[in-house]
C-alpha positions in Angstrom: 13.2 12.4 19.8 12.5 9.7 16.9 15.3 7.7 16.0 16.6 8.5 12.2 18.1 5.1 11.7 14.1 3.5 11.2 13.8 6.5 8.3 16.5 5.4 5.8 15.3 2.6 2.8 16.6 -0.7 2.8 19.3 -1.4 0.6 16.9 -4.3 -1.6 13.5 -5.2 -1.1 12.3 -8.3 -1.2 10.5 -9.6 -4.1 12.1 -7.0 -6.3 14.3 -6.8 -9.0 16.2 -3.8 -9.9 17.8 -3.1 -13.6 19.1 -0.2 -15.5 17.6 1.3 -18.8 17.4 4.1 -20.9 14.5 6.2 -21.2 13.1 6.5 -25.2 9.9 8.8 -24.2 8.6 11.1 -21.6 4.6 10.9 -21.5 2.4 12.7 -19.3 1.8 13.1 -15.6 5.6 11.9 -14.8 5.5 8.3 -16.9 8.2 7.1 -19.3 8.9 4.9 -21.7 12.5 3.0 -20.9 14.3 0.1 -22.9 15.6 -2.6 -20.9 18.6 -4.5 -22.6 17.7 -8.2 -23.3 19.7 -9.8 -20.7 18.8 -8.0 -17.7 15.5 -9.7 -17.0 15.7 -13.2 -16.2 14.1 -15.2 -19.1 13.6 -12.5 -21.7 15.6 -12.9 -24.7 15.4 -9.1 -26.5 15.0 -5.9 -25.4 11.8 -4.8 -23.5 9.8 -1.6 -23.5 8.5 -1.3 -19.6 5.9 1.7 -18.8 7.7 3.3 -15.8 6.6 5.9 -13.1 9.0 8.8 -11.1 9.4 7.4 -7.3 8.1 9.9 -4.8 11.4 10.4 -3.7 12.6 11.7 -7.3 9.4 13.7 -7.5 9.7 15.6 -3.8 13.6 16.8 -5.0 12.4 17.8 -8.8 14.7 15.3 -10.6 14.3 16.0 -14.1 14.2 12.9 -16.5 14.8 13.3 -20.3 14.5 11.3 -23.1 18.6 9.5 -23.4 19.1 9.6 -19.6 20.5 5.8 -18.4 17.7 5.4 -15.3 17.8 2.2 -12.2 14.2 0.6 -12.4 12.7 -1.2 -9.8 10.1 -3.7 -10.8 8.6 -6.7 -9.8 8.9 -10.5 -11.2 5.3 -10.4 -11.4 4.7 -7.6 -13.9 7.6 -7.0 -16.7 5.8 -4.3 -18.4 5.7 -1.5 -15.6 8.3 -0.5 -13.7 9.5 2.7 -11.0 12.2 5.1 -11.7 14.1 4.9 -8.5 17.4 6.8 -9.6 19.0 9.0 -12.8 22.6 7.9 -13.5 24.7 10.8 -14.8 
């Protein structure tokens, strides 16, 4: 028997920064359009458009995104205009 405990995500990856949005426009193949607030991103001073994608997990349980919903992103310092969908706040 495999032990579950290896199985469940860590609570914050290294490296990356998570921030919440809200998602302007669904595009094809499970990609979105989501304004960050200026303020959430360390040194940007308006609001950002970041090119986001569903996480597998999101995608495996059907989670349905739509234009208005208040998304987490996770993205990385290195690239602020793409970003993951990680969870849909209600």
């Amino acid at each position: 028997m495999y032990n579950r405990s290896n199985l469940r995500p860590n609570k914050s990856k290294p490296g990356v920064m998570e921030v919440d949005g809200e998602v302007t426009e669904a595009l094809p193949n499970t990609m979105f359009r989501v304004r960050v607030p200026k303020g959430s991103l360390p040194n940007v001073e308006e609001d950002r458009i970041v090119l986001c994608h569903l996480s597998g997990k999101m995608r495996i349980h059907y989670v349905r995104i739509l234009p208005g919903d208040r998304v987490k992103l996770e993205m990385t310092p290195y690239d602020l205009t793409k970003g993951r969908i990680t969870y849909r706040n209600r």
